[in-house]
FITILUM-754623 format. One record per atom (N, C-alpha, C): x, y, z. Coordinates in steps of 0.05 Angstrom, whole numbers, plus 5000, padded with zeros to 4 digits. Each point is the difference from the previous one (the first is absolute). Layout:
BEGIN
XYZ
...
This chain:
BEGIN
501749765000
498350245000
501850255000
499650174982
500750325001
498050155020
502250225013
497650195014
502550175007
498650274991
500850254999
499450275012
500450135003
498250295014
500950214975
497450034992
499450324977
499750195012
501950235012
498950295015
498350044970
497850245009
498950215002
500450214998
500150065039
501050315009
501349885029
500650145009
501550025029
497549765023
497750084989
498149835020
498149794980
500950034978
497549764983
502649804982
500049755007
501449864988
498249714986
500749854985
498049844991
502149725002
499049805012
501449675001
499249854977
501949914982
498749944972
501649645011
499149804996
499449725001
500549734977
502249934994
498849824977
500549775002
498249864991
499449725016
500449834980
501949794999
500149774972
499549765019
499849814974
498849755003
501049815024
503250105011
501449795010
499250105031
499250255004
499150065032
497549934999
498849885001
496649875003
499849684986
501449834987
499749794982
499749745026
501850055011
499349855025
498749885007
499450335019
496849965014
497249854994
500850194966
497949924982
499549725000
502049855000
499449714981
499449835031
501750095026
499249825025
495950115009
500250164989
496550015007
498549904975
501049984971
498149814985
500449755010
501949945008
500549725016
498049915018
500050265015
498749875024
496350054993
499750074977
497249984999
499549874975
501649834990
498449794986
499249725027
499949985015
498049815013
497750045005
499750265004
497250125005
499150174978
500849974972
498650154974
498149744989
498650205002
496649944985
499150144977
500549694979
499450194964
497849864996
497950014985
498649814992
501149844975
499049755004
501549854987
501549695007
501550135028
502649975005
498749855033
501549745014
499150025030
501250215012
499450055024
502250205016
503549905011
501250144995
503149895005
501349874973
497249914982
502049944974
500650214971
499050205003
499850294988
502749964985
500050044978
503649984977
500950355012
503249995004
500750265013
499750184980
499449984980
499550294981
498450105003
496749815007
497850155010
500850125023
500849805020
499750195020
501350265000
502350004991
501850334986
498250134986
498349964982
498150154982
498150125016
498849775009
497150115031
500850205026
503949995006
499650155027
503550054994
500550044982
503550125001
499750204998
498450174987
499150344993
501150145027
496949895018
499650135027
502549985021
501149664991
502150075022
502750014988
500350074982
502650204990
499350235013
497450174999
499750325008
500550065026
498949645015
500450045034
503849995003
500749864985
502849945007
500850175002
500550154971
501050274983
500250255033
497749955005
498250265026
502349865021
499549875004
502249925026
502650125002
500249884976
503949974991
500650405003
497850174990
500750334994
499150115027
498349865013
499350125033
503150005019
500549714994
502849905007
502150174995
500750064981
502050204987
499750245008
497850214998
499650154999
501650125041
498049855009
501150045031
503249965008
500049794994
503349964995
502050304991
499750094977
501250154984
499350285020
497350135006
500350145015
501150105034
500349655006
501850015026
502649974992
500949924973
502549985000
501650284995
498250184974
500650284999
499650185025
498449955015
500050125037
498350384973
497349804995
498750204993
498450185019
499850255007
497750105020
498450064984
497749864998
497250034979
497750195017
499350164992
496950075008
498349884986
497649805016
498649824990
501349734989
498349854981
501149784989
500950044971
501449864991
500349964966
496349964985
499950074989
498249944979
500150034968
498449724996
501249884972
497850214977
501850004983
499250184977
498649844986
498149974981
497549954980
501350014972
501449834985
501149944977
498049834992
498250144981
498849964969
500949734983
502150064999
501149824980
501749785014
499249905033
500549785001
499849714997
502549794998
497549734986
501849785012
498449905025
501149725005
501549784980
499950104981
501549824983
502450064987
501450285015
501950044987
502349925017
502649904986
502849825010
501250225021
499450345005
500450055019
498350195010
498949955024
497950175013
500550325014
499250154989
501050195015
498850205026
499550005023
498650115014
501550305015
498150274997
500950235010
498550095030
501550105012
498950045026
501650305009
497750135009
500250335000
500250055023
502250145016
500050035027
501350255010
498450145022
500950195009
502649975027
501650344987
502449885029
500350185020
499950025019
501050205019
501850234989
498850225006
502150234985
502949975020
501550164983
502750045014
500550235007
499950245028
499650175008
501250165021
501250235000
502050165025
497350055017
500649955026
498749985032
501250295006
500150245003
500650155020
498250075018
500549985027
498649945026
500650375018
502150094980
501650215017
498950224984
497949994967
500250244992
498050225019
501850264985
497250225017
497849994999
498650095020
497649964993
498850225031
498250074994
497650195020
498549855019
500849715017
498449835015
499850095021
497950055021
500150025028
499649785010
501949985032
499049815019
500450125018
496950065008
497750055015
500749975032
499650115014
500649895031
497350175011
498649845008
497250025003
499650105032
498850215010
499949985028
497750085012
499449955021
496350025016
501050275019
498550194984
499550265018
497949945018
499750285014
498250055019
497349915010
499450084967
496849984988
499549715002
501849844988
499749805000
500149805024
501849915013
501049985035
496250095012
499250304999
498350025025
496649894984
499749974973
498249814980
500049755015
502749955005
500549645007
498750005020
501250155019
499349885032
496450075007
498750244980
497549975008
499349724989
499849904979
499449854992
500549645016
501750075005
500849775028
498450075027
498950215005
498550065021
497649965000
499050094968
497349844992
498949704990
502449874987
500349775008
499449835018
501050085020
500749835032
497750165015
498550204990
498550105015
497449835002
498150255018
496749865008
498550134969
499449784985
497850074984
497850075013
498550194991
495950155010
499350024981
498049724993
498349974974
497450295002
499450164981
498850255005
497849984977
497850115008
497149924988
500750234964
501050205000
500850124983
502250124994
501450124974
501850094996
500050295016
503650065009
500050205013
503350104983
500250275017
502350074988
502949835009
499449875021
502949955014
499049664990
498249854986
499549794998
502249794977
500049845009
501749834974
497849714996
499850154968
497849864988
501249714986
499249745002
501649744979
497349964981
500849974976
497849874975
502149944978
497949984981
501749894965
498850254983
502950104988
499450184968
499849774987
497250194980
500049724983
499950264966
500549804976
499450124983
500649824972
497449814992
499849804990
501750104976
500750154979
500550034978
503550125004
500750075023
502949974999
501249695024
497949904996
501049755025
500950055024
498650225017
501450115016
497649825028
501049835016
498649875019
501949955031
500750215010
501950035031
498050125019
500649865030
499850015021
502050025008
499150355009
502550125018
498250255030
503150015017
496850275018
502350224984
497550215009
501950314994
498450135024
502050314997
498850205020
500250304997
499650155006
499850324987
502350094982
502249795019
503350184989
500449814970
498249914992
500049784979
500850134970
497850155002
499650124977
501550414992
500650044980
502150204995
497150325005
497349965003
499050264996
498749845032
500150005025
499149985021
496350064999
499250154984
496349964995
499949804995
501949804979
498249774992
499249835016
500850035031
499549765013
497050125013
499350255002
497350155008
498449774981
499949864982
497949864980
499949725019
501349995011
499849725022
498850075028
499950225009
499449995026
496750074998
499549865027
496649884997
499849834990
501749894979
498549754993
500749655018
498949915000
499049805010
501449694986
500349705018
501149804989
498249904971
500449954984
498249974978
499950144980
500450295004
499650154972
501250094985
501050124978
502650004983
499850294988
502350004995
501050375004
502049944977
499550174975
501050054978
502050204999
502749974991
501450224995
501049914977
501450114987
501650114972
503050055010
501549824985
502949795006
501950324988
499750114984
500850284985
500950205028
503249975005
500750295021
499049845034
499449705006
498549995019
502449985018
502650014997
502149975017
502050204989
501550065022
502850194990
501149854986
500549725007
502549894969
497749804993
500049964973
498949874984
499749695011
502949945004
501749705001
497649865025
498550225020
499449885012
496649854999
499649994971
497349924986
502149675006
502049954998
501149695004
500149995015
500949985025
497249905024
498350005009
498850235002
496250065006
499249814983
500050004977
498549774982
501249854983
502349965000
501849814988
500250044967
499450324988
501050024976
503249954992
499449914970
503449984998
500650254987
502250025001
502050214997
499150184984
500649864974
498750044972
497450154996
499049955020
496550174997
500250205021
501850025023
499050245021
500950234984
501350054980
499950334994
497250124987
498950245011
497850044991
497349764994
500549935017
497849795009
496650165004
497850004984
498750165005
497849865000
499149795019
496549835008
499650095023
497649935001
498150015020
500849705017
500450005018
500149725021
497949975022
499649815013
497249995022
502149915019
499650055019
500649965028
498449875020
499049745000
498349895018
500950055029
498150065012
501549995030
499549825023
501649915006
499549735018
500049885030
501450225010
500650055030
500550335009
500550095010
500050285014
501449985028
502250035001
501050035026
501950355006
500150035030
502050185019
501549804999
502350135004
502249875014
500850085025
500449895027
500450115017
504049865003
501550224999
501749954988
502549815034
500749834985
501749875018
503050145010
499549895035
501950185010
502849924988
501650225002
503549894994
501449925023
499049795005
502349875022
501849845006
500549865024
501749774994
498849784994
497150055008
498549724986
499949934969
499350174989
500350124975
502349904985
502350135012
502849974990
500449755000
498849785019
501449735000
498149844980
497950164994
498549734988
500450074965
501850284998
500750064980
502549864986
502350035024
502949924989
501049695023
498950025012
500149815028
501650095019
500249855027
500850135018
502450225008
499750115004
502850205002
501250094986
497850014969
501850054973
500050294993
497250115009
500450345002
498950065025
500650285010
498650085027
499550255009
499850064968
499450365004
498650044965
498650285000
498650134978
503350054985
501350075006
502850064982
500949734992
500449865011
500949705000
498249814971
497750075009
497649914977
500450194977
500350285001
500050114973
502449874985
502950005020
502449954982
499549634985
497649885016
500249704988
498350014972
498950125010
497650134975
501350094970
502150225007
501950184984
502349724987
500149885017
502049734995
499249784977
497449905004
498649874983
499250124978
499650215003
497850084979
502850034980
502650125007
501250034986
502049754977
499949845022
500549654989
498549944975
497850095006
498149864976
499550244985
500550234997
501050194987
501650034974
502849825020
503249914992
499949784981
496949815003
500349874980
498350044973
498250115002
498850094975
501650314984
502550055015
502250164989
501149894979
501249775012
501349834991
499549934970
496349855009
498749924976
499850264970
499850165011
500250264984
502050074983
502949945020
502550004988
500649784983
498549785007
500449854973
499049994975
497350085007
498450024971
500950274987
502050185020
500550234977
503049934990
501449795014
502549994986
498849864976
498549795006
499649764972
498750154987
498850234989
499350154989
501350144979
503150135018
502150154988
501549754980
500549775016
501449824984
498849914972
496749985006
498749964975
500650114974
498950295010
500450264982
503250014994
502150045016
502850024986
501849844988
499149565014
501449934981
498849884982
501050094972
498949964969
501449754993
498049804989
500849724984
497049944987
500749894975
498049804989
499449815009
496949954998
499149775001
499649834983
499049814992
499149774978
497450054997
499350215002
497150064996
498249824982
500449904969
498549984994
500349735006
502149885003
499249685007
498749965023
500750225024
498249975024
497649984992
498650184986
497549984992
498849814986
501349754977
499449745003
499649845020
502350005005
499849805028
498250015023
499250314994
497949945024
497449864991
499850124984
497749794984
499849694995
501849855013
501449765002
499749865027
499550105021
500150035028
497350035010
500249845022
497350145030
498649704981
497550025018
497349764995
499250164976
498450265006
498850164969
501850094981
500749984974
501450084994
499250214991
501750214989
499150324992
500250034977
498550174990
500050114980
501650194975
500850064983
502050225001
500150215022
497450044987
499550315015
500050055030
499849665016
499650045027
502150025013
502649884980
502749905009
501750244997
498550274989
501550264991
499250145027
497049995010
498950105025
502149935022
500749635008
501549805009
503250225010
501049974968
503050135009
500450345002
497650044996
500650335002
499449975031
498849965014
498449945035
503049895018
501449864986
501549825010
503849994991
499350234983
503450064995
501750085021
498950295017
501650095016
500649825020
498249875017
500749695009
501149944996
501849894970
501649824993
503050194997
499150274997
503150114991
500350035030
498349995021
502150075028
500749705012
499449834991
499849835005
503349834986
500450034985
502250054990
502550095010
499350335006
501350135016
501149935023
498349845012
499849935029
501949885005
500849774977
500949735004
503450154993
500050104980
502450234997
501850135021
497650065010
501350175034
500549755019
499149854999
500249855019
502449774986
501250004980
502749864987
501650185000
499350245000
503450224994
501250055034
497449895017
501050105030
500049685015
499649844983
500749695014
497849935022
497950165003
497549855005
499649794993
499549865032
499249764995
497149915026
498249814993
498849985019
500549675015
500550075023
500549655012
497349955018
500949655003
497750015025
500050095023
503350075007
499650145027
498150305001
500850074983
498150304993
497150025004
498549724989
498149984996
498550015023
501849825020
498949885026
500650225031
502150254984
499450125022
498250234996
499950084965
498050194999
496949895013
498949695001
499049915002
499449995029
501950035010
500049965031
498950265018
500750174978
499650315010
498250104996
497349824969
498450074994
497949835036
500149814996
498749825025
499450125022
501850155008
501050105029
498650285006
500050164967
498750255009
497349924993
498949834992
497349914994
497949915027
502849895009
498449775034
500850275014
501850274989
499450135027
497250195005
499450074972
498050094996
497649965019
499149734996
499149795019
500349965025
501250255005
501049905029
502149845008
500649814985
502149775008
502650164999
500950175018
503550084996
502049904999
499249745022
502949895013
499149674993
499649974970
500949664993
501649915004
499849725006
503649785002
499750094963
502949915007
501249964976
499049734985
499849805006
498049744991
498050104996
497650125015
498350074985
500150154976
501150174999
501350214969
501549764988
502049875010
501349814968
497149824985
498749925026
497549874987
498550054982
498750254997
498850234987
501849934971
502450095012
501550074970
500249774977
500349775015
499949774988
497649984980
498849985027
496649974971
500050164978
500750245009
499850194975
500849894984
503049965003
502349994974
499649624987
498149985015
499349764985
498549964974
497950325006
498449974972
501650214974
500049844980
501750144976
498850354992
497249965016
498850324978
501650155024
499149935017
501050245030
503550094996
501849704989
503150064995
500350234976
498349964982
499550164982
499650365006
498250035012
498850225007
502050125019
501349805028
501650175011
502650044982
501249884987
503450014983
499250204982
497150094987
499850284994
500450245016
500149955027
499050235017
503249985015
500849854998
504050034999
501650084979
498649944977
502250124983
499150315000
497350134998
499350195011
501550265019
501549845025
500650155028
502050014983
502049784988
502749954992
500450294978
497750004987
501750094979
498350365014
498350055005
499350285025
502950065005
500749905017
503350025012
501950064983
500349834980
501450144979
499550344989
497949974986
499150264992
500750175020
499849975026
500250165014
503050155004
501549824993
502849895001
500550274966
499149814993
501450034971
499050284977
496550035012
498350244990
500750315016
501649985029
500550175010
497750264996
498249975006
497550145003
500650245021
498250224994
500150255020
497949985014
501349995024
497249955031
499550275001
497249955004
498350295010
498049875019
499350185023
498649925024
496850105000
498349854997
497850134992
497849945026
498250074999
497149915012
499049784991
498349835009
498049784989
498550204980
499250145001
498050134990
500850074969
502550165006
502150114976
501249654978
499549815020
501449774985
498049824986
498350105005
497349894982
499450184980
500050234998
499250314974
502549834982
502949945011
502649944987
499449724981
498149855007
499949725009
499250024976
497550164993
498449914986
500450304970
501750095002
502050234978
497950195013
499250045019
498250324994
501150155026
């Protein structure tokens, strides 16, 4: 057998195949062999069939099976032997003018390759990383809200000014269906909550989503719009109302404090604000983070330039999945799904030029760390260590979960880098300021 590689371009090369009589003759003749005992001609008993029939009746089909073997065979071979990096699989080209009957067969197979591409991790670029911090406003928000929490609910026959009302906005034609409470300081024009008071458990109070908060963003929690739709958002929503309570607000004490952090863990209103200021900023620190990555993989997208195999990607996808696609669906397909693939690319780039690697130890202590802050959540602070290796075990037993976390390590791994390597300009902002940033406005 001949087999060759035809470039293209830098990323489209074509595997051309040619197959003579002496790589398949073999095969061929030990499987007419083995099925003249069981060929059935009329005519003839079974097992006594003359071997020409049986070559006439079934040599066609299994020359084509052999032939298929023998080029599946090769083909794999040849591409582990060349140490090809393919995007997707080879796929065989549609020759017209092929004919099982010719003394040499020729089969073409069209395959895309991984571009070849400069990584700079160091160029300039305008990135912030963010250092997020809990002012004032925020800190003395918390602690009422922990006061009303832990406080005496007073279920109240009607709405009042100091009342905190729970129901569901609903608004069948943007899918909008949340149960949440709110309370005067809810809303950005303080009258609108005058449309609630007097009313009673049961009845529903219409407002208009258009200006109903100082920041937009916050139509995604009140009622769980996505992103995409809170700008200028302008329906009518219903507000069922479902309970009516005072809050009679819980004292700040040491009782308080212990059933908050546990014993002896805070023991003063300063002590609680700085734990408060502490946390809030942790989980702050990590959706910073998350920020800083989606704007470095952003910059990397946009700055580093390589071709793709575009149009063969676009076959191939049509080749793939249970449904297969259409032209036109497979153009929808890779236009949805390119940038994916070029950072994705990238990724693996950065993570070879800097000798990233992921082991199992990695796995099992990011794993360990995920466990630990999970059971502390829960209350559980102080696990044995057996109970946590236990945990971890099971996890890392199931393949999707190994999956899902070795994403979320190469993730931190390569964060760190960027961080390392994108040398970003920190600026210290508000929560407040890091969400307007968050979201470009």
């Amino acid at each position: 057998m001949d087999i060759k590689r035809v470039a293209i371009d830098a990323v489209n090369e074509t595997i051309v195949m040619t197959v003579v009589h002496m790589d398949y003759k073999g095969q061929v003749a030990k499987r007419i062999n083995e099925k003249m005992p069981l060929a059935t001609v009329k005519g003839f008993r079974k097992g006594a069939v003359p071997k020409d029939l049986v070559e006439k009746q079934y040599g066609k089909k299994i020359k084509e099976e052999e032939v298929q073997k023998v080029v599946d065979l090769a083909l794999e071979r040849f591409v582990q032997s060349e140490r090809l990096n393919l995007l997707g699989t080879p796929l065989p080209k549609v020759n017209e003018n092929f004919s099982w009957d010719a003394e040499e067969l020729v089969f073409e197979y069209e395959i895309g390759l991984v571009p070849n591409f400069t990584l700079d991790l160091e160029a300039k670029n305008d990135i912030v990383k963010y250092v997020v911090t809990a002012d004032d406003k925020l800190i003395d928000g918390q602690v009422e809200r922990i006061q009303k929490q832990f406080g005496t609910a007073i279920p109240q026959e009607v709405v009042a000014a100091d009342s905190d009302v729970t129901g569901t906005f609903t608004n069948e034609e943007k899918g909008i269906n949340n149960a949440t409470t709110i309370a005067a300081d809810l809303f950005k024009d303080k009258a609108t909550f005058d449309l609630f008071i007097g009313k009673k458990v049961g009845d529903v109070v219409t407002v208009n989503t258009k200006g109903l908060f100082e920041d937009d963003h916050q139509l995604m929690d009140v009622m769980k719009v996505s992103h995409d739709d809170v700008h200028g958002l302008d329906v009518d929503v219903n507000f069922t109302i479902e309970a009516i309570n005072t809050a009679e607000l819980a004292e700040l004490n040491q009782e308080l404090f212990d059933k908050l952090f546990g014993a002896g863990a805070v023991s003063s209103l300063e002590e609680l604000k700085a734990k408060i200021k502490e946390d809030a900023e942790n989980q702050f620190a990590q959706q910073a983070d998350q920020k800083l990555l989606g704007d470095v993989t952003e910059f990397l997208i946009e700055s580093t330039k390589f071709d793709l195999p575009a149009e063969f990607l676009k076959k191939w996808l049509q080749t793939v999945g249970e449904k297969k696609l259409s032209p036109e669906e497979a153009e929808v397909e890779y236009a949805r799904s390119e940038k994916g693939l070029r950072f994705q690319l990238i990724e693996g780039r950065a993570m070879a030029q800097s000798d990233i690697k992921i082991t199992f130890e990695d796995l099992k202590t990011f794993t360990t760390k995920n466990i630990r802050q999970q059971m502390a959540q829960f209350g559980q602070t102080n696990p044995t260590d057996e109970e946590v290796q236990g945990i971890v075990a099971r996890v890392l037993s199931n393949q999707d979960e190994v999956k899902r976390l070795s994403d979320q390590v190469v993730a931190e791994k390569l964060l760190e880098l960027f961080k390392e390597k994108a040398n970003p300009t920190t600026k210290e902002v508000t929560y407040e300021e890091f969400i307007a940033a968050s979201y470009g406005e």
